[in-house]
N, C-alpha and C positions, 0 to 999 in steps of 0.2 A: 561353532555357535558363539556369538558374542558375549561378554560377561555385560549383566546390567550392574551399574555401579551406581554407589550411594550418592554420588554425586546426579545422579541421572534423575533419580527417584525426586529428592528434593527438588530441582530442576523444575521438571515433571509437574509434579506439587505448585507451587508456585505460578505455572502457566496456566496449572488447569483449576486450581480455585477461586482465581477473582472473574473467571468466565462464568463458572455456574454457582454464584452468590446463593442460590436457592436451596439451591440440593440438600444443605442440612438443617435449615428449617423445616422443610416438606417433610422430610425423611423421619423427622421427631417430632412431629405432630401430626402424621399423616394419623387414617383412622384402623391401623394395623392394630392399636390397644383398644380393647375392648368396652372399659371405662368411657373411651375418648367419645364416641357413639351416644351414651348417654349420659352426658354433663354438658353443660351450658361453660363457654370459655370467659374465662377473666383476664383481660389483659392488663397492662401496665400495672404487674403488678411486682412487685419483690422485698420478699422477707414478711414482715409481720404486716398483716392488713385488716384493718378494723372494718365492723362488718354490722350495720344497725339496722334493729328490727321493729317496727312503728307498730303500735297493738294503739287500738282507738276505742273507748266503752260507747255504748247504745247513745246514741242519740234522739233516737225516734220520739216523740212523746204526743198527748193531747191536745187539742189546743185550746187552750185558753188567755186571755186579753192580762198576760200578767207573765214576766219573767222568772222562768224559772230555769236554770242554768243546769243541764245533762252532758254528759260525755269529759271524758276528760283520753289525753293522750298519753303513753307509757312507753318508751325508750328503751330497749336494752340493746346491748354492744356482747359482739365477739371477735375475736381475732384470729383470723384466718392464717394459714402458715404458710408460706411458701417454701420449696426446698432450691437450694443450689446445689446443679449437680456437675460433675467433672469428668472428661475421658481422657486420658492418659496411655494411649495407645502406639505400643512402638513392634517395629519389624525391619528382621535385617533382608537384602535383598538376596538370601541363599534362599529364603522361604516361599518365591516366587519365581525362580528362576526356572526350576522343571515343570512349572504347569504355565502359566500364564505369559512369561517370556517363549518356553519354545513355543508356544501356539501361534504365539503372531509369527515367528518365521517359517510355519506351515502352510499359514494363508496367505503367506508370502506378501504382509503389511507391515506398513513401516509401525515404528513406534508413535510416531505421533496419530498415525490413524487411531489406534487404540488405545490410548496411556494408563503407563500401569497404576497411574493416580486414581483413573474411573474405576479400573475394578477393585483396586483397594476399596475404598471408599463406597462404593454404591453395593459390589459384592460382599466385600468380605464386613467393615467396620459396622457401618448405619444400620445394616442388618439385626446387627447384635447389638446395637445402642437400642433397637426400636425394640429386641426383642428381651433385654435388660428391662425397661422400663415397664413395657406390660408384667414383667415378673412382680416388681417394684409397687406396682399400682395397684396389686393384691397381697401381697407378702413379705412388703416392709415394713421396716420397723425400724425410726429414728434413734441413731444412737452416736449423740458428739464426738463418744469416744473412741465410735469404731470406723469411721467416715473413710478408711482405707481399706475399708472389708467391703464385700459386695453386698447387699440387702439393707444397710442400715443408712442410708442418706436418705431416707423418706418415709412416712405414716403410708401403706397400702388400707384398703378398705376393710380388710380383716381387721387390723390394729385401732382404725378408724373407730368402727365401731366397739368394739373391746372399749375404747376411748372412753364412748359416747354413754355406754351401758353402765361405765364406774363414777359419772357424775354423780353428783350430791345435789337433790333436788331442795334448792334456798340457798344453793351457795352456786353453781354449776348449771351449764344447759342440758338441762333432760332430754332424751328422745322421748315420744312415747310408745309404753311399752303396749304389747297386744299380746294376754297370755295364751297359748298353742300343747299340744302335748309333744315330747320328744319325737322326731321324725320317724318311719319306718316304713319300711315296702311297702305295708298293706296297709297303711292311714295318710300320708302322704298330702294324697285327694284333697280328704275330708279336712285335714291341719288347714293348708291354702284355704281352701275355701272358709274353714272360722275365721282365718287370720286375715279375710278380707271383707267380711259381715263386718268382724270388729271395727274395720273402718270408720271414725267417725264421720258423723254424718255431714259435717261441714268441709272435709276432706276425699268426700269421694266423687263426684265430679271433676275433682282437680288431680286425679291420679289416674293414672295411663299405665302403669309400667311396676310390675312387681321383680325385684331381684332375689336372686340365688344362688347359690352356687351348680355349675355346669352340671358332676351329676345328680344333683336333686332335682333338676329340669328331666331330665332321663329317665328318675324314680315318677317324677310326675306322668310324662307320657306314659309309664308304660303301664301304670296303675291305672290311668284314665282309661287307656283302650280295654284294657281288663275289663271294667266296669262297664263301659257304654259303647263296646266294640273300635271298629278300626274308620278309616279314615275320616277322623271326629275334629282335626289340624286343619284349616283352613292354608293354603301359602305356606306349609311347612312353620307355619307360628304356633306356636305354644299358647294357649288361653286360655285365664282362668273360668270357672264356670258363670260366677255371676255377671259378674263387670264387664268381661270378655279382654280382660287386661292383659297385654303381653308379657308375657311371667321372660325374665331376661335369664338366662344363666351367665354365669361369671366364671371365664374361664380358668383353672388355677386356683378357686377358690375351695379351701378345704374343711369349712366350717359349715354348721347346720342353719346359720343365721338366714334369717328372710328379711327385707327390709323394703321400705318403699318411699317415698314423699310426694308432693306436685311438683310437679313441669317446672325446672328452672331452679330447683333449690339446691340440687347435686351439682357442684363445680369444680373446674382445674383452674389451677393456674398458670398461668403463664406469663413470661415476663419477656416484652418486647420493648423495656423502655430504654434498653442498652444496644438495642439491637437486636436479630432473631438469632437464634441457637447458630452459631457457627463454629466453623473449625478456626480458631485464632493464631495458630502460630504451628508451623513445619518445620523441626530441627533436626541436624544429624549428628550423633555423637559415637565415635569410635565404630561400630558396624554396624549401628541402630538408627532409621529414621522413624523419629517422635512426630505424631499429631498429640496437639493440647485442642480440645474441646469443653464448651462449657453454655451454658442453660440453667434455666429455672422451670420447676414443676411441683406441682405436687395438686391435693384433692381433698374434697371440703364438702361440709353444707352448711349454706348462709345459715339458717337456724333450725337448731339442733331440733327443737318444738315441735318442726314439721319431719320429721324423721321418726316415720313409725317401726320399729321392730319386735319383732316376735320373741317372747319373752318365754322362755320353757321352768324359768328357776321356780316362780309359784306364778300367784294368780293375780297378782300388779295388772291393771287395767290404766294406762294415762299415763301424767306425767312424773307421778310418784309424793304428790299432795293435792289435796282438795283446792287449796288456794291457786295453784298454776291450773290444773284443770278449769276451774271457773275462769282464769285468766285470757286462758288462750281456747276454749273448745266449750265454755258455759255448763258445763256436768261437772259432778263430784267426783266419778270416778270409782275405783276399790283400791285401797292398798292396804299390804298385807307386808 
């Protein structure tokens, strides 16, 4: 049997990635991550990106034959994050030589039939770049100092919120909160369902979609068939009782948080103003062929405001003062 040499791989490399320009775009943005499904994409975007949110008072009034001047408009900004991420991926050609070298001389094809580029890359790498990132997009946690550790090059939606709930309402974007009692087998149901009455009422036409974590979708079903017996799932969907909202589970997710907003507030980003996620450079050094790869991502909501979460600590109702309540949603609110 022939030996594959590092000269070959490289080679290889080179031939066979300015053919498929696509492959590692697709491959890191395809909808493998769960996230990706429901968020709305931002592109040209990279590093820090401002983000305004237009609030307009009543306008409407009586009429009468004399000016009288209503409504005025209020402005606030956020700044949205982006992450740059890196893959730094090397392999010597001993690690492929007994599985994927003898097989093509089994099926008696040549090398260029099959290059051992494509199954690096589409088997073994992208796989676990697309399956790094769904980790990432629930269970990371930005950390400057740790950027050569795996988990800390990005905010995932756990941290996200963690984030959002430590705001300081008058200084900070609030979510609003929606108080719930602690989760548990036998109440489950009945939580969801407060935690979507509480909906405001200006905000429930405009929401479609409750998130969770994967298994508190699971505690959900299985409570529900409890209670109202079995094939109660339409499509294999998950639905709350009032709204009939698709309650999302979040796979990975290991927190009791509930959360929800309108259509279009939840976003990634992505940055294609360099170009899309590509493999940028194939080296060989001493028995090792390097791929460098690199991209932009990470995940957001335009405004925090519209980001309701379920609040177990006390009995907080809103945005965590009377004044942003009346701002954005015209109630007082409770805070406690």
């Amino acid at each position: 049997m022939a030996d594959l040499t590092i000269d070959d791989i490289v080679k290889d490399a080179d031939t066979y990635l300015p053919m498929n320009t696509e492959l590692v775009a697709s491959s890191v943005n395809r909808m493998d991550i769960a996230l990706d499904k429901h968020t709305k994409p931002i592109t040209k975007v990279k590093g820090l990106y401002p983000q305004g949110a237009a609030l307009i008072t009543n306008v409407v009034q009586g009429f009468a034959p004399v000016w009288n001047d209503m409504g005025s408009v209020q402005i606030d900004h956020k700044i949205l994050k982006n992450y740059r991420h890196k893959v730094n991926f090397g392999f010597t050609p001993d690690e492929v030589q007994a599985s994927y070298w003898a097989y093509l001389y089994e099926e008696q094809k040549k090398p260029e039939d099959m290059p051992i580029t494509k199954y690096v890359i589409e088997q073994m790498l992208m796989p676990k770049v697309v399956d790094d990132i769904a980790t990432l997009s629930v269970k990371g946690e930005y950390d400057g100092a740790r950027l050569d550790e795996f988990g800390f090059s990005m905010n995932g939606i756990e941290e996200i919120l963690t984030n959002l709930l430590a705001e300081v309402p008058g200084t900070g974007h609030t979510p609003f909160k929606i108080p719930v009692s602690a989760l548990t087998d036998t109440n489950i149901v009945t939580q969801v369902t407060s935690f979507e009455r509480q909906i405001p009422s200006k905000l429930k036409s405009k929401i479609t979609k409750i998130f969770m974590s994967e298994n508190n979708v699971e505690r959900y079903r299985l409570q529900y068939e409890e209670e109202f017996g079995n094939n109660t799932f339409q499509n294999d969907a998950t639905k709350t009782r009032l709204g009939k909202r698709t309650i999302i589970g979040i796979p990975g997710m290991d927190t009791d948080d509930i959360f929800t907003t309108i259509d279009g507030n939840f976003v990634r980003l992505v940055d294609f103003f360099d170009g899309k996620p590509a493999i940028t450079d194939v080296q060989k050094q001493d028995y090792k062929v390097k791929y460098f790869m690199e991209f932009w991502k990470g995940y957001d909501f335009l405004v925090n405001e519209l980001v309701l979460v379920a609040n177990v600590a006390d009995a907080e109702y809103g945005l965590g003062s009377t004044a942003l309540n009346q701002k954005y949603y015209g109630f007082d609110g409770v805070t406690v």
